[in-house]
VOBA-1610 file (N, C-alpha, C; in pm, whole numbers, padded with zeros to 5 digits, always signed):
BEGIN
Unk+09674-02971-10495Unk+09734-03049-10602Unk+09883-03073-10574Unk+09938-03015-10530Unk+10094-02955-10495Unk+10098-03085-10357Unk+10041-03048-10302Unk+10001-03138-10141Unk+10012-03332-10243Unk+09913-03338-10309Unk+09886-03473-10385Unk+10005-03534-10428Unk+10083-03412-10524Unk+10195-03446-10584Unk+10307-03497-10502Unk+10308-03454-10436Unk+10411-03480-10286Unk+10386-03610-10217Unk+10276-03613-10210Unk+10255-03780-10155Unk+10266-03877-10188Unk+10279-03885-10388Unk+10278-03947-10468Unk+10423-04004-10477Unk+10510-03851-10487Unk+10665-03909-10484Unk+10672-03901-10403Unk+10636-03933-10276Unk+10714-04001-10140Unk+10706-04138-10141Unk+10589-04195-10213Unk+10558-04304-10188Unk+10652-04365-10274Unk+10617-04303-10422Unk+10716-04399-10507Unk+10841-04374-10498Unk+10928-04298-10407Unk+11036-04286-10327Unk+11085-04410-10242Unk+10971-04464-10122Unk+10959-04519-10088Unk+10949-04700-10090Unk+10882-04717-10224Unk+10842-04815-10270Unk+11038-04873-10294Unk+10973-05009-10269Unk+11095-05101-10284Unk+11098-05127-10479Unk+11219-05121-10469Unk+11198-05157-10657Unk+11314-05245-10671Unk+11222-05353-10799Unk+11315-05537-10773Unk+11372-05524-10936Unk+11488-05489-10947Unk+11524-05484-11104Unk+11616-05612-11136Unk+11521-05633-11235Unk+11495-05768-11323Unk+11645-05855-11303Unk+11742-05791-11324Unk+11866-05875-11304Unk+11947-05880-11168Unk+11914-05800-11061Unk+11936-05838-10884Unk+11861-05860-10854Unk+11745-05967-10902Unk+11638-06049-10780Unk+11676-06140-10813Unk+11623-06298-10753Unk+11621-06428-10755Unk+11453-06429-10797Unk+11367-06440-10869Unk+11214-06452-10921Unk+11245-06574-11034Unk+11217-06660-10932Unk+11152-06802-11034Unk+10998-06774-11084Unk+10988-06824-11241Unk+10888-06862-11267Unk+10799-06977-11279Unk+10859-07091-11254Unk+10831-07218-11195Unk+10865-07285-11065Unk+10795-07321-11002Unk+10852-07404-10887Unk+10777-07533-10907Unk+10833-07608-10826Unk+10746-07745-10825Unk+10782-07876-10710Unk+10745-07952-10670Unk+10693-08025-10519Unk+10733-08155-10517Unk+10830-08250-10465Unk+10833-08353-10438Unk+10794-08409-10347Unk+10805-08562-10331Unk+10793-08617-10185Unk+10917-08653-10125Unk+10967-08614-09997Unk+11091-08634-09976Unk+11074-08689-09797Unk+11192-08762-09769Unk+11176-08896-09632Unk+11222-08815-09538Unk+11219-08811-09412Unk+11086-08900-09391Unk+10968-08768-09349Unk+10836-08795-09413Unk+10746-08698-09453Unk+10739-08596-09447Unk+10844-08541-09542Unk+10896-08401-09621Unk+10842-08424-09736Unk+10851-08229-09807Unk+10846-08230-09890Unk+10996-08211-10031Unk+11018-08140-10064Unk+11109-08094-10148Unk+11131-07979-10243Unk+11101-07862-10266Unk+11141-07748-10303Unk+11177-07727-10440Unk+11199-07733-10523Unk+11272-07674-10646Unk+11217-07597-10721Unk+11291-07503-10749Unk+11235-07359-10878Unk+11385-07339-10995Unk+11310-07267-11082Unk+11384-07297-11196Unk+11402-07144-11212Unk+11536-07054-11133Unk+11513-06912-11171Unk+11591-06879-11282Unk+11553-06777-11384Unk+11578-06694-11498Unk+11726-06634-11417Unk+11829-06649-11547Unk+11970-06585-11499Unk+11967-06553-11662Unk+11958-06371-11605Unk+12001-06305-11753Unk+12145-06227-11756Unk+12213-06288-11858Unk+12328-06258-11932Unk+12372-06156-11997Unk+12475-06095-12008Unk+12497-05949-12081Unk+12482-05994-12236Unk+12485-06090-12318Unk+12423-06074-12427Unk+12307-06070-12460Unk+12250-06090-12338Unk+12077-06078-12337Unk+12045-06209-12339Unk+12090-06286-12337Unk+12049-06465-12298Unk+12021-06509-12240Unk+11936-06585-12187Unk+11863-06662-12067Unk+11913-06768-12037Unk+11938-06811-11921Unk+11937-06933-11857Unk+11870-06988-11744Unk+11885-07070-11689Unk+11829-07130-11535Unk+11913-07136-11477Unk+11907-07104-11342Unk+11926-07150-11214Unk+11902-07246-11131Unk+11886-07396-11073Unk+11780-07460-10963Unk+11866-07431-10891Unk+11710-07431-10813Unk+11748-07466-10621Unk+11645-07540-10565Unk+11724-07570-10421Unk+11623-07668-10411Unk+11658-07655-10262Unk+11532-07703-10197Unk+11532-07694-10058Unk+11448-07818-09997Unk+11449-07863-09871Unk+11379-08012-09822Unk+11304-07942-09673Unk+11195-08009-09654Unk+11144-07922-09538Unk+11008-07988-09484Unk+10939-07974-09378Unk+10798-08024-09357Unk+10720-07957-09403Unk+10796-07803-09395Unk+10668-07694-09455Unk+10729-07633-09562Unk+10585-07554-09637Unk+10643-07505-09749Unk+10709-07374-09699Unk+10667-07261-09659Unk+10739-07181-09597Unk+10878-07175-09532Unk+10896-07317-09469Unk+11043-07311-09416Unk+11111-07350-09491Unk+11032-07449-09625Unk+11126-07489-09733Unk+11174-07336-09813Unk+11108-07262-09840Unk+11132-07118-09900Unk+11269-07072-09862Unk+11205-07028-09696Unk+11319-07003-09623Unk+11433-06992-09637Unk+11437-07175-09654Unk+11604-07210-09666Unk+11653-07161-09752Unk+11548-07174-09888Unk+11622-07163-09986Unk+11662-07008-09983Unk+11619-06945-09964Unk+11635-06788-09931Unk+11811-06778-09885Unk+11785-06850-09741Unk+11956-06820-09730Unk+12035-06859-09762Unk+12032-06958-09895Unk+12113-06994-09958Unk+12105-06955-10099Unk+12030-06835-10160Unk+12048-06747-10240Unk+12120-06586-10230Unk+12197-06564-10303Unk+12290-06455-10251Unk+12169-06318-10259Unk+12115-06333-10417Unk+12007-06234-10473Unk+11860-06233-10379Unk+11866-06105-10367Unk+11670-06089-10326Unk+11577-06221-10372Unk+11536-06261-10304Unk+11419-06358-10372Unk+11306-06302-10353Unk+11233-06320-10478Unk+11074-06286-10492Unk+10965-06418-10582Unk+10853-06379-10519Unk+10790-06483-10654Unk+10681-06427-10674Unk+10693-06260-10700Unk+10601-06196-10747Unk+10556-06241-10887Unk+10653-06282-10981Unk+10608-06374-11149Unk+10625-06529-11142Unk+10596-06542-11028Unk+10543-06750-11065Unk+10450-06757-11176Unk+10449-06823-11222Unk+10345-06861-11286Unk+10275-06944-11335Unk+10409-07114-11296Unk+10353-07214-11298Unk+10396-07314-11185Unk+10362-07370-11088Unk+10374-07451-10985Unk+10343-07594-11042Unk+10455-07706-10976Unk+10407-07860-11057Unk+10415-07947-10882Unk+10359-08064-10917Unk+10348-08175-10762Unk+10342-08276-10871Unk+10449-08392-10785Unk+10488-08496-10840Unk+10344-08605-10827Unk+10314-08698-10912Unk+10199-08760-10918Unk+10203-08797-10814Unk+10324-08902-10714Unk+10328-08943-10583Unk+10325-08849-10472Unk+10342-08728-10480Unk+10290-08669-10394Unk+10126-08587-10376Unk+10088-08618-10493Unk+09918-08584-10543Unk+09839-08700-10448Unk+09901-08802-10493Unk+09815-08906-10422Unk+09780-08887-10269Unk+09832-08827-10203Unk+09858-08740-10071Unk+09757-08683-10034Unk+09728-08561-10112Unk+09669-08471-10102Unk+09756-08346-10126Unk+09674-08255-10177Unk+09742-08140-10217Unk+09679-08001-10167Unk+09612-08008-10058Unk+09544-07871-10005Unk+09617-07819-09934Unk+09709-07881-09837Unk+09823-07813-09742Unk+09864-07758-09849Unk+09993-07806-09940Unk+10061-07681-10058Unk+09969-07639-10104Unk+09871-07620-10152Unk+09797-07499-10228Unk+09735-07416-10110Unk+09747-07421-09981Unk+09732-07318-09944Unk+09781-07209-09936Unk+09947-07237-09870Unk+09989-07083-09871Unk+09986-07064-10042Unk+10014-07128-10132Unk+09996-07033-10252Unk+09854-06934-10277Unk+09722-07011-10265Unk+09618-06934-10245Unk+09615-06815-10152Unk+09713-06804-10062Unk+09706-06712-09954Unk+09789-06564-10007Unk+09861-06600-10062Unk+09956-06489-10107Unk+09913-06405-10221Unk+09905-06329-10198Unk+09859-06235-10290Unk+09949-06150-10369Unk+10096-06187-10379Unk+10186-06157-10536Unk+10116-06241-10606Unk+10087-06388-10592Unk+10080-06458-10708Unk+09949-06490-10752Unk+09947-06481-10886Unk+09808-06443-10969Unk+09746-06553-10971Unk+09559-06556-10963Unk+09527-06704-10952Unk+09510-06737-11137Unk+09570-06632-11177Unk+09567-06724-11349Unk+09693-06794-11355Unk+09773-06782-11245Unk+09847-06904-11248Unk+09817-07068-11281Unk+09936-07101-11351Unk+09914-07259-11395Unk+09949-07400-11280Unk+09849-07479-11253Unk+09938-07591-11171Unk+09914-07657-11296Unk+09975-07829-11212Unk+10060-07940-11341Unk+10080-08073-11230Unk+10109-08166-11279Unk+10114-08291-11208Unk+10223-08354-11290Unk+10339-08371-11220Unk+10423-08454-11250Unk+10459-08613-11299Unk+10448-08664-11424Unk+10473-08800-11394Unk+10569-08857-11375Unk+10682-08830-11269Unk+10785-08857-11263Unk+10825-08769-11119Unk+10930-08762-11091Unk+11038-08636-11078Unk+11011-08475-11128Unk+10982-08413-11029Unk+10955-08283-11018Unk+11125-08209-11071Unk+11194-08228-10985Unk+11319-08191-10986Unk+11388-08257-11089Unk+11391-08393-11143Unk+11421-08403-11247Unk+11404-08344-11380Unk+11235-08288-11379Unk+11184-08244-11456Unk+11222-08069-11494Unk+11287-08061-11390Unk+11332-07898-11387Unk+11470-07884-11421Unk+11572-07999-11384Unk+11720-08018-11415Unk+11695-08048-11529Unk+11628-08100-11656Unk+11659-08158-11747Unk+11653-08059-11878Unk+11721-08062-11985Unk+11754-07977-12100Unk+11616-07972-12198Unk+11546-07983-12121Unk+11400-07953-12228Unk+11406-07800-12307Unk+11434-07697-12228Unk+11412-07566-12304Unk+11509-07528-12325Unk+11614-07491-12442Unk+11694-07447-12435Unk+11728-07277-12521Unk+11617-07238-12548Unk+11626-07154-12629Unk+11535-07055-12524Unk+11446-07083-12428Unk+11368-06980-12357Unk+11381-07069-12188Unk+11318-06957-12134Unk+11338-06967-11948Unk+11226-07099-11965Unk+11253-07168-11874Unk+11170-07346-11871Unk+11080-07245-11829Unk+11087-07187-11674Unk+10911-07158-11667Unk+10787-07081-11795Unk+10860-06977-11853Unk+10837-06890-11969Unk+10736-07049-12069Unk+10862-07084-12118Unk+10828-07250-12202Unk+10689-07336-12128Unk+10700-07388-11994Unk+10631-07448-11942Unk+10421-07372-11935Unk+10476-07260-11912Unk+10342-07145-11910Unk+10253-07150-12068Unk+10387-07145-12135Unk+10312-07134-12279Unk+10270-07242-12362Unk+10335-07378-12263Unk+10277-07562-12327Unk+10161-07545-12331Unk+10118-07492-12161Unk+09987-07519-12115Unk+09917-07395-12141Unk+09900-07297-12182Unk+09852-07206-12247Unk+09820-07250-12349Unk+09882-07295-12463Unk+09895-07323-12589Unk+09782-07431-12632Unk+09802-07586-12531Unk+09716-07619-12541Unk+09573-07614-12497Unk+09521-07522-12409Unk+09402-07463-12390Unk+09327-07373-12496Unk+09429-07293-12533Unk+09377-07207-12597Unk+09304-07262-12832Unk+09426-07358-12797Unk+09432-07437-12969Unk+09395-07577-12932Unk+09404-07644-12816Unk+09407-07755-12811Unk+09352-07810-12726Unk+09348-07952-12649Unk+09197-08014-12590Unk+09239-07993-12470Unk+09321-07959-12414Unk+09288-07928-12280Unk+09222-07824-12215Unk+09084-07915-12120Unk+09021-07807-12056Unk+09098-07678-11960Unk+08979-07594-11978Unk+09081-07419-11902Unk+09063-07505-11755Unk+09200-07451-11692Unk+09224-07477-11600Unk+09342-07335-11567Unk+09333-07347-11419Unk+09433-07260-11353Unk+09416-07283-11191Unk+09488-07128-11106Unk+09476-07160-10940Unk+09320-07147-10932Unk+09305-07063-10966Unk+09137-07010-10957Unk+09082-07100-10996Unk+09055-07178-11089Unk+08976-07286-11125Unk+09003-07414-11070Unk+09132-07451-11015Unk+09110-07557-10908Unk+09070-07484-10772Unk+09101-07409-10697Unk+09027-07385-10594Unk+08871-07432-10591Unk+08863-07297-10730Unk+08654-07337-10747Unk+08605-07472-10690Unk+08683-07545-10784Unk+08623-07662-10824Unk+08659-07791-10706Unk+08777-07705-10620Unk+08848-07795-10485Unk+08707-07826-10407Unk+08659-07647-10335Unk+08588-07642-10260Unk+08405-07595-10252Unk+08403-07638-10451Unk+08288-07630-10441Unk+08169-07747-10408Unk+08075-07761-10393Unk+08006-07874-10380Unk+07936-07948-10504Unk+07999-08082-10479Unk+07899-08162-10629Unk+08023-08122-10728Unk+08153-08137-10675Unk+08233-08167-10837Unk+08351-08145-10770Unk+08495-08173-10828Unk+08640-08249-10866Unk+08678-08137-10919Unk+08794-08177-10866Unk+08929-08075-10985Unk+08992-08158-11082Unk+09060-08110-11119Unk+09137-08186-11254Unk+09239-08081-11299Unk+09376-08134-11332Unk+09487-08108-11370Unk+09554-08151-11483Unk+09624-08088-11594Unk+09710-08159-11703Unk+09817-08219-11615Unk+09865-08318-11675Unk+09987-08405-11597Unk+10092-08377-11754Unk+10217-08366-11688Unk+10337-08340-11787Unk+10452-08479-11745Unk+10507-08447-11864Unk+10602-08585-11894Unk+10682-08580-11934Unk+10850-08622-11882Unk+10946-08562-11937Unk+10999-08659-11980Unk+11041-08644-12154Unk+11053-08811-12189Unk+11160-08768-12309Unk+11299-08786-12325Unk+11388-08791-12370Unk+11491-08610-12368Unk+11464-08570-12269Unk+11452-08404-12291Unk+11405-08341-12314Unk+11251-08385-12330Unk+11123-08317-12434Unk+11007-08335-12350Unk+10937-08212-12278Unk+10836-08209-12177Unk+10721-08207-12275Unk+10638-08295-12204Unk+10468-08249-12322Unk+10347-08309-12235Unk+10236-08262-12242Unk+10118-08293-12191Unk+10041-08423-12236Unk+10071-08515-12114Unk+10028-08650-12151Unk+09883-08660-12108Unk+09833-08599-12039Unk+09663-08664-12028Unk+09642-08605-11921Unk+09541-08588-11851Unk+09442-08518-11751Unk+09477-08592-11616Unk+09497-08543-11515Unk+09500-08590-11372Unk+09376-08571-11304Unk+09268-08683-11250Unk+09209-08636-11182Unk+09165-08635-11037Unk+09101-08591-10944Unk+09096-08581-10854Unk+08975-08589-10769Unk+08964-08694-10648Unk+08883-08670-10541Unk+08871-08573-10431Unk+08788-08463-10429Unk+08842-08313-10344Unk+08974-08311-10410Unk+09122-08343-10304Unk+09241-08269-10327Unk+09341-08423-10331Unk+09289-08488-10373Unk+09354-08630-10367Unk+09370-08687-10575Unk+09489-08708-10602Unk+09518-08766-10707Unk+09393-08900-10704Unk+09340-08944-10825Unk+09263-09107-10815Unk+09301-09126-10879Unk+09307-09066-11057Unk+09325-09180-11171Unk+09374-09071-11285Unk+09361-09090-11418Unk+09398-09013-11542Unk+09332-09071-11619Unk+09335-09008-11711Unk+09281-09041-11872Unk+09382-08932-12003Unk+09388-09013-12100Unk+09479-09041-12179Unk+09436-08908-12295Unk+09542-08842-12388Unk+09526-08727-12489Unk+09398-08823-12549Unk+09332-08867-12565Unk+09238-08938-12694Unk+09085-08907-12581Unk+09112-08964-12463Unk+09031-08943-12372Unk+08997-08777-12353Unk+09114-08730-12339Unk+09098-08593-12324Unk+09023-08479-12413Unk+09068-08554-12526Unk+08967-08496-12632Unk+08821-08485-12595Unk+08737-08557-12574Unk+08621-08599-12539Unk+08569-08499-12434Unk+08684-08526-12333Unk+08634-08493-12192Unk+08606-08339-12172Unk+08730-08234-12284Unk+08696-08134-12263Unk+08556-08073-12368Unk+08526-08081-12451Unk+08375-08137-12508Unk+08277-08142-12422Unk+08298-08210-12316Unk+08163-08254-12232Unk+08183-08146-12147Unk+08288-08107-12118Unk+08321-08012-12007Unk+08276-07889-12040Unk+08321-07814-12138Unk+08284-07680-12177Unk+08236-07638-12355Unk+08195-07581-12408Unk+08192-07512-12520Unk+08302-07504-12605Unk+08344-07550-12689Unk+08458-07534-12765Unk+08478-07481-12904Unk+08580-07422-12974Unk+08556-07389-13087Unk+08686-07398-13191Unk+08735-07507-13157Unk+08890-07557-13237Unk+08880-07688-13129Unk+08978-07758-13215Unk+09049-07819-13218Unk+09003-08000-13333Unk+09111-08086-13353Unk+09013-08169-13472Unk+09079-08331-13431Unk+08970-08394-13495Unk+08903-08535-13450Unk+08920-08633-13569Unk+08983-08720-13547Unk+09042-08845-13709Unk+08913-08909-13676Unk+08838-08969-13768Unk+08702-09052-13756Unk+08791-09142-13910Unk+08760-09274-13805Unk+08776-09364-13922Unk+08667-09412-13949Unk+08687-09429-14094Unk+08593-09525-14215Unk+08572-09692-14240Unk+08523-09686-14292Unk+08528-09860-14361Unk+08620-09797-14463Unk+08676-09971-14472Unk+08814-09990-14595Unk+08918-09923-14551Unk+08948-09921-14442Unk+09091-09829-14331Unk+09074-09702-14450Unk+08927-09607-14443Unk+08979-09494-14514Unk+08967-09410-14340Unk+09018-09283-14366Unk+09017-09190-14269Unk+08973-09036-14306Unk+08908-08952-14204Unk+08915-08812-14252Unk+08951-08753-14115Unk+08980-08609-14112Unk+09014-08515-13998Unk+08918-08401-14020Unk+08824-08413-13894Unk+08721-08280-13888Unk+08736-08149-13768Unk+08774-08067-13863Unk+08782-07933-13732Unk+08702-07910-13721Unk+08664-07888-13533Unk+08604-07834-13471Unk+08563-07679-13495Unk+08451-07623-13547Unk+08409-07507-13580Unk+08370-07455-13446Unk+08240-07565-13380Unk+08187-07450-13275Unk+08111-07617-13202Unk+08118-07597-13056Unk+08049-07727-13005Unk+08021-07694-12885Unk+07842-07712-12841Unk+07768-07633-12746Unk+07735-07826-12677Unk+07777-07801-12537Unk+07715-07927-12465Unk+07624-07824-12326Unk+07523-07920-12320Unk+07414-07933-12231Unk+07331-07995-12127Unk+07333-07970-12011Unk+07305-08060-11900Unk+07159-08048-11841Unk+07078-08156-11830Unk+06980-08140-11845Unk+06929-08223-11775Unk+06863-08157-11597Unk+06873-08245-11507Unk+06706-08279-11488Unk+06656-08426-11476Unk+06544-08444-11452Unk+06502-08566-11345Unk+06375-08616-11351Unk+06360-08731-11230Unk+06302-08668-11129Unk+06342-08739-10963Unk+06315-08660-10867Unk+06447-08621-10793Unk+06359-08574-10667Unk+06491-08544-10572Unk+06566-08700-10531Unk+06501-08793-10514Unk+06557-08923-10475Unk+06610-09002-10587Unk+06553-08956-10710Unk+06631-09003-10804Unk+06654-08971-10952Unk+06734-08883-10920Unk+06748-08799-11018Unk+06826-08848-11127Unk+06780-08766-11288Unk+06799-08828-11407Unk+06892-08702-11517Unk+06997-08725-11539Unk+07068-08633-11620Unk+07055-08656-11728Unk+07072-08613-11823Unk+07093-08615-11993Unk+07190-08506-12010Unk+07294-08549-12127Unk+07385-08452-12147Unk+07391-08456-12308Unk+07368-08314-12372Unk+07349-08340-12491Unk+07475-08255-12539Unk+07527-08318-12644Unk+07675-08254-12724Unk+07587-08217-12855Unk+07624-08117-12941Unk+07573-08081-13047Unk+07745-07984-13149Unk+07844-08070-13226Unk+07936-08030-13281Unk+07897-07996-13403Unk+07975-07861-13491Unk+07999-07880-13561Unk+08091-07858-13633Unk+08129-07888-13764Unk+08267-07891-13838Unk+08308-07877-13963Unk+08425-07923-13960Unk+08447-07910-14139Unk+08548-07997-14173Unk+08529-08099-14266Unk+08606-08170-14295Unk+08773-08124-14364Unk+08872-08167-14283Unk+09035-08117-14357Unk+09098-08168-14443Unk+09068-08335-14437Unk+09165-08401-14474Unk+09077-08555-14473Unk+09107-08640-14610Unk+08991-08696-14668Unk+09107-08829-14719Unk+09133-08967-14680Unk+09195-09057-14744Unk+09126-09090-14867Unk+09018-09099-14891Unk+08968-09131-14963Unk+08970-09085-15100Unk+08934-09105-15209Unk+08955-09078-15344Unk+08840-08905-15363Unk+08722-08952-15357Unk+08621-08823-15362Unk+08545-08834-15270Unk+08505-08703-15186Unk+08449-08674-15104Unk+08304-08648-15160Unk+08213-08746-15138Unk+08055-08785-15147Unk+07971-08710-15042Unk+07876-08712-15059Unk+07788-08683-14957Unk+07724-08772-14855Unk+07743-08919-14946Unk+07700-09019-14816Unk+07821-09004-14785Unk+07971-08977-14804Unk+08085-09004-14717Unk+08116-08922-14593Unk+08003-08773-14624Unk+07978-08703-14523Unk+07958-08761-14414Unk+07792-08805-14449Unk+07713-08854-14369Unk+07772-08946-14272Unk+07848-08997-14325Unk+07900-09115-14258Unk+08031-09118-14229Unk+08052-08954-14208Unk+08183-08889-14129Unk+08119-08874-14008Unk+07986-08805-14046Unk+07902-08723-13883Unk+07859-08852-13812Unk+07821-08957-13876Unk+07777-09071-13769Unk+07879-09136-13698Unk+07989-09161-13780Unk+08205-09210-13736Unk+08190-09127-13620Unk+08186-08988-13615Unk+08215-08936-13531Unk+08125-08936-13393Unk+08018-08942-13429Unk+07872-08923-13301Unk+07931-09070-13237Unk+07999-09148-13307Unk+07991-09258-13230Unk+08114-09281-13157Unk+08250-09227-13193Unk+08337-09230-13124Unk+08326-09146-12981Unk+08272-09001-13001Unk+08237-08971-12932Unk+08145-08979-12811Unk+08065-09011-12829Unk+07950-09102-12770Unk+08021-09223-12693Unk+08049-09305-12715Unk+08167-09416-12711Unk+08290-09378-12576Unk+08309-09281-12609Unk+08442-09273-12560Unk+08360-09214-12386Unk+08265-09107-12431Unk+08199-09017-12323Unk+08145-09092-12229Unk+08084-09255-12256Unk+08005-09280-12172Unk+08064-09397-12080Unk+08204-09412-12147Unk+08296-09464-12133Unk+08370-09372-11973Unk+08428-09231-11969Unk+08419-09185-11898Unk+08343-09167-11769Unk+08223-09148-11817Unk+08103-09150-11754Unk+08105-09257-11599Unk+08088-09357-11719Unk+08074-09507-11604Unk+08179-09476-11483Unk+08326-09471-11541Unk+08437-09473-11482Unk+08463-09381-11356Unk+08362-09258-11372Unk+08335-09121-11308Unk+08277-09175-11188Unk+08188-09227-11203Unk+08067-09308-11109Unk+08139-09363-11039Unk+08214-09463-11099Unk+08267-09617-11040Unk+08342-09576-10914Unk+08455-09429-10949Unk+08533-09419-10911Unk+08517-09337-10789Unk+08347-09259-10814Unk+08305-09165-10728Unk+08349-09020-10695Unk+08447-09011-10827Unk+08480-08854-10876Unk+08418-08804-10987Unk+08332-08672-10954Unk+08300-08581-11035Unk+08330-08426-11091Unk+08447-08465-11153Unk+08480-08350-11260Unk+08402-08290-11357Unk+08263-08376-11449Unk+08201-08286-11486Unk+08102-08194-11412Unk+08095-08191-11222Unk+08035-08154-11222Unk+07861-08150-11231Unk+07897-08303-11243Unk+07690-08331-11262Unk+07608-08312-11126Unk+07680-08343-11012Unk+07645-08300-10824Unk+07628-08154-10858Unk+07695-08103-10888Unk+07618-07956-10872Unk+07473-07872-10932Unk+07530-07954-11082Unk+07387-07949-11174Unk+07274-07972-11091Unk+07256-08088-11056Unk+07163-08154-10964Unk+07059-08048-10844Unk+07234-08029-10768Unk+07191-07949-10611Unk+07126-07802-10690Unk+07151-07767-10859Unk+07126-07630-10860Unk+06969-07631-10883Unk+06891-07788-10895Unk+06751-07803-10937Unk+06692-07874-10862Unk+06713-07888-10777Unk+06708-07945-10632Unk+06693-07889-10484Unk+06578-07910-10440Unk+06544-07825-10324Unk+06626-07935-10190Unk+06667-07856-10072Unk+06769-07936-09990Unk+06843-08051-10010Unk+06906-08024-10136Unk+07010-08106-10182Unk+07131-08112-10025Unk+07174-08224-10021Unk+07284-08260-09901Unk+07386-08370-10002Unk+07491-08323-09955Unk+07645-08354-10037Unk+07648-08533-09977Unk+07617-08528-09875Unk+07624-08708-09819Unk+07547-08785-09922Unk+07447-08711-09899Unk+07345-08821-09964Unk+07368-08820-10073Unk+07410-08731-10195Unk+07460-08704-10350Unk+07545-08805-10344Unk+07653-08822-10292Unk+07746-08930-10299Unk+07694-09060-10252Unk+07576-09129-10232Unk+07584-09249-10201Unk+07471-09249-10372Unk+07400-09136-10405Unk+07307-09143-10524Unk+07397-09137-10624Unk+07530-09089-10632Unk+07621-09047-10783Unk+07625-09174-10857Unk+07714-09319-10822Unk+07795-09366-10875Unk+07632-09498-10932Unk+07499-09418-10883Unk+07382-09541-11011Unk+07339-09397-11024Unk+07289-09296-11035Unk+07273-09140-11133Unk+07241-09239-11215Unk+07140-09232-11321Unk+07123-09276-11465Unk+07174-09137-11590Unk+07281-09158-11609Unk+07312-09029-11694Unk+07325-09077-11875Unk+07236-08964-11959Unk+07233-09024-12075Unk+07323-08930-12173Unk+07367-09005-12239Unk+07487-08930-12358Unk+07408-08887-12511Unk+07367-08760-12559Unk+07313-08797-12686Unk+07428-08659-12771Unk+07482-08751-12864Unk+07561-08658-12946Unk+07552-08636-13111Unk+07561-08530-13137Unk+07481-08518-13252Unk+07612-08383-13334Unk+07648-08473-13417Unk+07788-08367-13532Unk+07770-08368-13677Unk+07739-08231-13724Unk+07714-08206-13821Unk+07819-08148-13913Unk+07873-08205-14022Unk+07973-08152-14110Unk+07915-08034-14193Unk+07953-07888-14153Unk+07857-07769-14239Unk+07926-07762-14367Unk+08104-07796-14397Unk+08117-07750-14471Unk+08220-07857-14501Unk+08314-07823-14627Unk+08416-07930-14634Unk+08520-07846-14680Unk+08672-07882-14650Unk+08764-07788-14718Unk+08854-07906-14826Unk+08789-08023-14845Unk+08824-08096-14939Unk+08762-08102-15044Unk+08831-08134-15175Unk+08766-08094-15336Unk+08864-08203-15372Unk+08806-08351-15428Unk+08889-08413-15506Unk+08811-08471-15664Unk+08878-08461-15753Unk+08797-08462-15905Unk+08858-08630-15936
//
């Protein structure tokens, strides 16, 4: 035991220790495109103050590689650098269009940084987006971690992280997809979904779109939906609990999906004078149809475009005897895929006399 104890404090003798105010540890970094075919560097590090106050730091470095971009920046930081607490990495939309598997490699490779890490897609200026006075009360990366947290967890954006784009980089029969951020008067916020062919930017879809998309994507149990009426009335229905289902049929040569949504909810907020029961009814149909509407709308666009983020290529190959990825892609973009959505209002939190 005596022997154990001894080995224990040698080690933690040994061990290097990084205290919080002599390191350089950014919690954001993020990726430009820079001439001639460079990239660009910038992180946003935490500088804490003897009143206990936070600020930022940038730096920024230009380079072919990401590593030598590091580098530099290294010797032109006085403090230890670490990026044992990254936690959110961003790439400018113009450099998405590129491809993005070279930079996400060494990040995947390193093992300080956690794959519940957040990426992000720039619509603009990476580095602009990091110079600019958006957070001023907390560390931008701290702020930036908790946008996109925030809206996953309360709001329509599908879960995403490193781990979940990898999955979805290099799995077969489906796309990654990214929130894209927007920095628009000093005020960063999540404008709509980035999506992707393998590791290549193609197109986006919009917060209204997004709604939908994460719905089709996964199981949800918050977030709420305006369904308009006849006579410009309106209501707002929270999302209680919403189970979607993929449901692959046909043959191997031509195979037939159905995807069934089944929501349900509770009405919040009611323009209307009294809340009826046909006004129910004809909340849950407003809604089956926007939804419906909007999904198959996606759908087409998915095909057209020959990116699959929901994932229906895999469905397929998982009911499918010698499924081959060539041939899936010349069958994806005519797939006959059917939308049936079905939302039931259980309860109402409106009472008008």
């Amino acid at each position: 035991m005596a022997c154990l104890l001894f080995s224990v404090l040698a080690l933690a003798a040994c061990a290097q220790k990084e205290i919080i105010d002599k390191i350089t540890m950014p919690i954001v970094q993020g990726y430009d495109k820079a001439e001639p075919h460079q990239i660009e560097l910038t992180v946003a590090a935490p500088v804490f103050h003897a009143d206990r106050s936070v600020s930022d730091k940038i730096y920024s470095s230009v380079s072919h590689t990401v590593k030598n971009a590091r580098e530099q920046m290294r010797s032109e930081i006085r403090k230890p650098f670490s990026i044992g607490k990254l936690s959110v990495t961003l790439y400018s939309k113009d450099l998405a269009k590129d491809g993005l598997e070279w930079l996400l490699d060494p990040l995947m490779r390193d093992a300080r940084i956690s794959n519940k890490s957040y990426l992000a897609i720039v619509d603009g200026k990476v580095k602009e987006l990091l110079e600019s006075k958006f957070s001023l009360e907390e560390e931008k990366g701290v702020f930036l971690k908790e946008l996109i947290d925030g809206k996953i967890q309360v709001g329509h954006l599908p879960r995403t992280n490193l781990h979940k784009f990898e999955y979805l980089l290099y799995g077969k029969g489906m796309d990654p997809y990214l929130p894209i951020l927007k920095l628009q008067d000093d005020t960063v916020g999540i404008s709509g979904l980035a999506l992707f062919k393998h590791d290549k930017y193609v197109t986006s879809i919009n917060l209204d779109q997004m709604r939908v998309f994460r719905l089709l994507r996964e199981n949800v149990n918050h977030g709420t939906y305006e369904v308009k009426l006849d006579q410009n009335q309106y209501a707002i229905v929270e999302n209680q609990s919403s189970k979607v289902r993929y449901r692959v049929g046909g043959t191997a040569d031509k195979p037939e999906v159905t995807i069934n949504l089944a929501l349900k909810g509770a009405v919040t907020e009611y323009s209307g004078v009294r809340l009826t029961e046909r006004d129910l009814r004809n909340i849950e149909t407003g809604l089956e149809k926007q939804i419906a509407d909007t999904g198959k709308m996606l759908l087409h666009t998915f095909q057209k475009r020959g990116i699959d983020p929901f994932g229906i290529g895999d469905r397929v190959r998982s009911k499918t005897r010698n499924w081959e990825e060539e041939a899936w892609e010349g069958q994806y973009p005519d797939t006959p895929i059917a939308l049936n959505v079905e939302v039931k209002v259980v309860e109402s939190g409106v009472s008008r006399h």
